[in-house]
C-alpha positions in Angstrom: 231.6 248.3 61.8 228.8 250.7 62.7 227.9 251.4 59.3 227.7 247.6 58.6 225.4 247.3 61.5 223.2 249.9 60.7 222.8 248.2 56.8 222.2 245.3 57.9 219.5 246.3 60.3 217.8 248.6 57.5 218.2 245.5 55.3 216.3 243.3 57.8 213.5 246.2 58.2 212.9 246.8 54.9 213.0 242.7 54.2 211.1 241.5 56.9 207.4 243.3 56.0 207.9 242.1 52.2 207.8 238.7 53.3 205.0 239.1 55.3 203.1 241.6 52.7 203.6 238.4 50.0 202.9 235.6 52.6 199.1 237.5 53.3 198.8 238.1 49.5 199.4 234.3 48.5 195.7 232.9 47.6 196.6 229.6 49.5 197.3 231.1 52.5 194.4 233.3 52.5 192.1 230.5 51.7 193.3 228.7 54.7 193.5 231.5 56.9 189.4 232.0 56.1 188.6 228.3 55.8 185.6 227.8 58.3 186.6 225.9 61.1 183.5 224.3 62.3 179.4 224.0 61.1 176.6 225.9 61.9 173.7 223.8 62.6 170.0 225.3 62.3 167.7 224.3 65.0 165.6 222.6 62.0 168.3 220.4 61.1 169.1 219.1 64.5 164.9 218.8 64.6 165.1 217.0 61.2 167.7 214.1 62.5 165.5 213.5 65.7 162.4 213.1 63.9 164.0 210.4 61.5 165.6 208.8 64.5 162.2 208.9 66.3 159.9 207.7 62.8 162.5 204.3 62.8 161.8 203.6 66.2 162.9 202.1 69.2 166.2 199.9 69.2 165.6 196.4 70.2 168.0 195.2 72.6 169.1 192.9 70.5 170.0 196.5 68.6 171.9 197.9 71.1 173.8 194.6 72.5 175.9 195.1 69.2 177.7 198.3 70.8 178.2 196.1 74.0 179.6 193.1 72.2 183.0 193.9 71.5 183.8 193.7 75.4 180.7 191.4 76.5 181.8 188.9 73.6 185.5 188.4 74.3 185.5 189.2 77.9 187.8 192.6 77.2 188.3 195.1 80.6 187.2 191.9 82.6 183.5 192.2 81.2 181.9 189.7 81.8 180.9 187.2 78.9 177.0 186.4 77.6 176.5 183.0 77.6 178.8 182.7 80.7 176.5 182.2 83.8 179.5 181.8 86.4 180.8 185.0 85.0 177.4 187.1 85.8 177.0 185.6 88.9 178.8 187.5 91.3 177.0 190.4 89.7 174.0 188.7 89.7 174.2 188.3 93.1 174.2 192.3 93.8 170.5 192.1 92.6 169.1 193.2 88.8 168.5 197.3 90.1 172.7 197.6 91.2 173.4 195.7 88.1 171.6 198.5 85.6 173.0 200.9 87.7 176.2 199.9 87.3 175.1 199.7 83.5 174.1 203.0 82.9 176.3 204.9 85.1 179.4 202.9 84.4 181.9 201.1 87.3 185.5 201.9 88.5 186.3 198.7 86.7 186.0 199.8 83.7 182.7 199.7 82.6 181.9 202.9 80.5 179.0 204.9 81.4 175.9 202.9 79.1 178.7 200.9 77.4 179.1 204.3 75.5 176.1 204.1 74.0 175.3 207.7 74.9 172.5 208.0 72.5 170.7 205.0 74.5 167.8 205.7 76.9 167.9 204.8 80.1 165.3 202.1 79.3 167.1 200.6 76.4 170.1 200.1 78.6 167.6 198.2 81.3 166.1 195.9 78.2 169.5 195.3 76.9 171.1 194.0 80.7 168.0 192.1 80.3 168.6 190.7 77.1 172.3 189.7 78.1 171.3 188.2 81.6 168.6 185.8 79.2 171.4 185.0 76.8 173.4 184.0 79.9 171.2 182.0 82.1 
């Protein structure tokens, strides 16, 4: 019994660090093992993409309301509709500053903080409330 032991073990040692010799030989494996696993971004490049987005100018309201409309169209999260005075009117009634406050910093009830437009300026969220509070008077 101890001799079978003792095989067995030496049979396990010697078998073991093949396996893993051949698994860190196979090209597959080693290709994933190096693939990169993010990008490297110059500063240039980043510099690049803000002077394209800067040379098409600013977003028109109208623009931005299209990132807002898939709640502020159908009401989801209790948004409330464009077009739909009686809807705005209890926010309405909190004045226009609370209302692009609540706007850009988001609201317990589910408003995201600027609708997640998170590439819009602070200003382009106030022109768009705007926009939405025309389309719903």
């Amino acid at each position: 019994m101890k001799k079978l032991s003792i095989i067995l073990i030496s049979a396990t040692l010697i078998a073991i660090p093949v396996l893993v010799l051949a698994n860190h030989q196979d090209p597959q494996k080693i290709a994933q093992r190096s693939a990169p696993v993010g990008q490297v971004y110059r500063t240039g490049d980043i510099i690049e993409k803000a002077v394209v987005a800067i040379a098409a100018g600013p977003r028109t309201a109208e623009d931005i309301y299209k990132t807002c409309a898939g709640c502020h169209d159908t009401g989801a999260a209790n948004a409330p509709v464009v077009g739909n005075l009686e809807h705005w009117a209890p926010r309405i009634s909190k004045g226009l500053e609370s209302l692009i406050a609540s706007a850009i910093n988001g609201t317990a009830a589910g408003m995201p903080p600027k609708g997640l437009c998170m590439d819009c300026t602070d200003d382009e969220i106030k022109a768009t409330v705007e926009f939405m509070l025309e389309k719903s008077q």
